[in-house]
Backbone bond lengths (Angstrom), bond angles and torsions (degrees), N, CA, C in turn:
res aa  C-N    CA-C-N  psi(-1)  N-CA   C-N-CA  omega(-1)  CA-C   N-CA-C  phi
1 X - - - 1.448 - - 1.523 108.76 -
2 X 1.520 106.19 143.32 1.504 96.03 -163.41 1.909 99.19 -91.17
3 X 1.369 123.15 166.64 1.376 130.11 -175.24 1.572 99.75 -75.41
4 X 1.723 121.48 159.79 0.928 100.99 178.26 1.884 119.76 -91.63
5 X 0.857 104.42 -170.56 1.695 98.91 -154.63 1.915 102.71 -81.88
6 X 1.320 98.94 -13.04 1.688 115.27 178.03 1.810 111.78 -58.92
7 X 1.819 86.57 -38.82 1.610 89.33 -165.42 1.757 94.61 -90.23
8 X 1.157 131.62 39.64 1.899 128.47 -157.21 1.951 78.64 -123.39
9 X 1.383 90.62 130.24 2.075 102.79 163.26 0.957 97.42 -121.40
10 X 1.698 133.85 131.21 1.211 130.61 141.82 1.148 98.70 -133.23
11 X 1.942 94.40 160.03 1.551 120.95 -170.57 1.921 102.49 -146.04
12 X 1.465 97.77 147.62 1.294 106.40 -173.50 1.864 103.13 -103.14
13 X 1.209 110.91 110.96 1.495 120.81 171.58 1.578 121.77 -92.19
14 X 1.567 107.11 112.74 1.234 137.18 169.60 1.197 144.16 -97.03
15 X 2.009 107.59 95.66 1.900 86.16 -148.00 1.783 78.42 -128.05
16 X 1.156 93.29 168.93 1.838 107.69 165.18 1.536 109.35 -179.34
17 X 1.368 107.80 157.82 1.901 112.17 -166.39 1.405 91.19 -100.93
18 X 1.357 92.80 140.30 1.886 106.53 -175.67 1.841 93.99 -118.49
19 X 1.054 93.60 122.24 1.699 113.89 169.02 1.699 107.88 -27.02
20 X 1.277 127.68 127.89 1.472 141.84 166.47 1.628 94.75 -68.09
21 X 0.729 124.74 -61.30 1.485 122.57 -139.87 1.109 125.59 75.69
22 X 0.989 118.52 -7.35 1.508 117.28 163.01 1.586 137.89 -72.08
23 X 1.304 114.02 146.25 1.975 101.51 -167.53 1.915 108.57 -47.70
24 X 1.425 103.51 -38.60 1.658 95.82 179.26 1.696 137.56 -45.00
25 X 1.753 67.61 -14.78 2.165 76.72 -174.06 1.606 116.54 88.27
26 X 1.374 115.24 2.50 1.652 108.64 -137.81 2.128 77.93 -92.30
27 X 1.422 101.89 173.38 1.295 84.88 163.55 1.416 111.90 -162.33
28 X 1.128 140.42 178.58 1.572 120.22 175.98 1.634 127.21 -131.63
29 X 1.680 104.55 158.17 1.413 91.44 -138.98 1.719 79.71 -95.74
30 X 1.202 92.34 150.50 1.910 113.99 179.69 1.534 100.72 -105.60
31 X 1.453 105.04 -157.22 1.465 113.96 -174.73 1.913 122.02 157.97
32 X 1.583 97.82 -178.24 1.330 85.41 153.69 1.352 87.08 178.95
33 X 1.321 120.21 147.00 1.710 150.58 160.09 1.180 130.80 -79.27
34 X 1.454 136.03 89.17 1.424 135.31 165.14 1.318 109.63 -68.47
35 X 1.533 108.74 155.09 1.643 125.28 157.93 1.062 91.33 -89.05
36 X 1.572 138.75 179.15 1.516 121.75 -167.79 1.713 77.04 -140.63
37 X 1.617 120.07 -48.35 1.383 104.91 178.51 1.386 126.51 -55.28
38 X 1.551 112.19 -41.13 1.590 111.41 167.46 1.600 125.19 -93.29
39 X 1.227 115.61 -21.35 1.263 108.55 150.60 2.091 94.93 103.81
40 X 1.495 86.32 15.59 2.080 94.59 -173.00 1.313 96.46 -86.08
41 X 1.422 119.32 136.81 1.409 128.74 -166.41 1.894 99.76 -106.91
42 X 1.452 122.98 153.82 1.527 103.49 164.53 2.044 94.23 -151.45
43 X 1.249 93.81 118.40 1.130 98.26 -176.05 1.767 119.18 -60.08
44 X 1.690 127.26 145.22 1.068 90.24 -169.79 1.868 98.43 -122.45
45 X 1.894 104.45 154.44 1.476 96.18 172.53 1.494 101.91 -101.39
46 X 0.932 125.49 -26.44 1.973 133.60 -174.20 1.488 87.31 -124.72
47 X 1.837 87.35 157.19 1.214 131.14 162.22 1.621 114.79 -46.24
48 X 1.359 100.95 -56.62 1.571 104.51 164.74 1.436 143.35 -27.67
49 X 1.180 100.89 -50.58 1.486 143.25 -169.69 1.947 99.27 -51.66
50 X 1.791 91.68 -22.43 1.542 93.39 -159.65 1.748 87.57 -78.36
51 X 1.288 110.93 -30.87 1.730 110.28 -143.98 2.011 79.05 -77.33
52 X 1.066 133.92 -66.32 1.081 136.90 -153.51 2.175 122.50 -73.45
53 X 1.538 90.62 -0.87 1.576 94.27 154.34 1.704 96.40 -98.64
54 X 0.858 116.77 -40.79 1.511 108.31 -167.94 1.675 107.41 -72.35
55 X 1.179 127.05 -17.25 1.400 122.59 135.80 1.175 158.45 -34.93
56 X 1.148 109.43 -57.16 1.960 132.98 130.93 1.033 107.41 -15.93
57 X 1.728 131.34 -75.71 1.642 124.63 -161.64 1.896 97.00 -87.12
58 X 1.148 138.58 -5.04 0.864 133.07 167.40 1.461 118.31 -76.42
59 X 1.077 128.59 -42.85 1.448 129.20 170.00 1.747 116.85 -66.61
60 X 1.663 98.76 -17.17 1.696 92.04 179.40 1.308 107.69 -88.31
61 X 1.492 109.36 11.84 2.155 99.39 -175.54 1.615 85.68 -115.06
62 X 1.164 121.63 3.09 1.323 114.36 -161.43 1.886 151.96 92.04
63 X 1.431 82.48 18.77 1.641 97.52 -175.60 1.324 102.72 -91.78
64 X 0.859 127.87 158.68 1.467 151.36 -167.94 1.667 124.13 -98.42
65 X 1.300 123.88 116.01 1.560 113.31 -150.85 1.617 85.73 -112.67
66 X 1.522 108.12 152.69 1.725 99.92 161.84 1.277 137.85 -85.05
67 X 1.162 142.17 -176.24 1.294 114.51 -162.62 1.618 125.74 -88.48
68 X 1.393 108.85 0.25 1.532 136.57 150.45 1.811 116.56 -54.05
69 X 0.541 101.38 -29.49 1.363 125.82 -176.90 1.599 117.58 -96.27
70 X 1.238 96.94 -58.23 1.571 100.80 169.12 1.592 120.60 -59.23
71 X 1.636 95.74 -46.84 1.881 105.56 171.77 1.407 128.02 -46.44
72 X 1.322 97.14 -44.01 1.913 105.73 -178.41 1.465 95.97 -83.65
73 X 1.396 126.87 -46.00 1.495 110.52 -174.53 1.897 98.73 -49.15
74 X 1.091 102.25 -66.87 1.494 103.72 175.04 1.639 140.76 -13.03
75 X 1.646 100.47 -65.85 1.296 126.28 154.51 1.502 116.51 -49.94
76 X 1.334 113.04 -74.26 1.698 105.60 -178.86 1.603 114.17 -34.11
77 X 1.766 115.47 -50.64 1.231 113.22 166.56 1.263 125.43 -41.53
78 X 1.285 134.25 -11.23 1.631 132.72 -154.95 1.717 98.17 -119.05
79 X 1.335 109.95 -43.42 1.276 122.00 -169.79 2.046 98.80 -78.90
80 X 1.343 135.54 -23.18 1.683 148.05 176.75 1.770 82.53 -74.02
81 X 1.147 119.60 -47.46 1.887 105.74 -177.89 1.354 128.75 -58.77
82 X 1.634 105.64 1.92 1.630 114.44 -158.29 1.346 104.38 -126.98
């Protein structure tokens, strides 16, 4: 039986490497993350960035985050007050 479509998250991931400018060549990869049901965008500077929006809608269906996870969600909240 399929789940119902209430408990379904999807997000559209948008990444590409933007030139350093630097002599090494090296360069870094940017981005950005939609919710696709609400349509909330979060620009990204790290790779990371992906796991911890997709965290957010995971805790609102009820999954369980560790406490690594919980901490930085936490923090970012404290540091948006300033």
């Amino acid at each position: 039986m399929d789940k119902p479509e209430s408990n379904v998250q999807s997000f559209i991931v948008k990444l590409w490497l933007e030139d350093s400018g630097d002599e090494m060549g090296r360069g870094e990869w940017r981005g950005y993350i939609t919710h696709v049901p609400g349509g909330e965008r979060r620009y990204l500077k790290e790779l990371s960035d992906i796991k911890d929006f997709i965290g957010q809608y995971l805790g609102e269906v009820g999954v369980r985050r560790g406490i690594g996870c919980q901490l930085r969600a936490w923090l970012r909240r404290q540091t948006k007050r300033f």
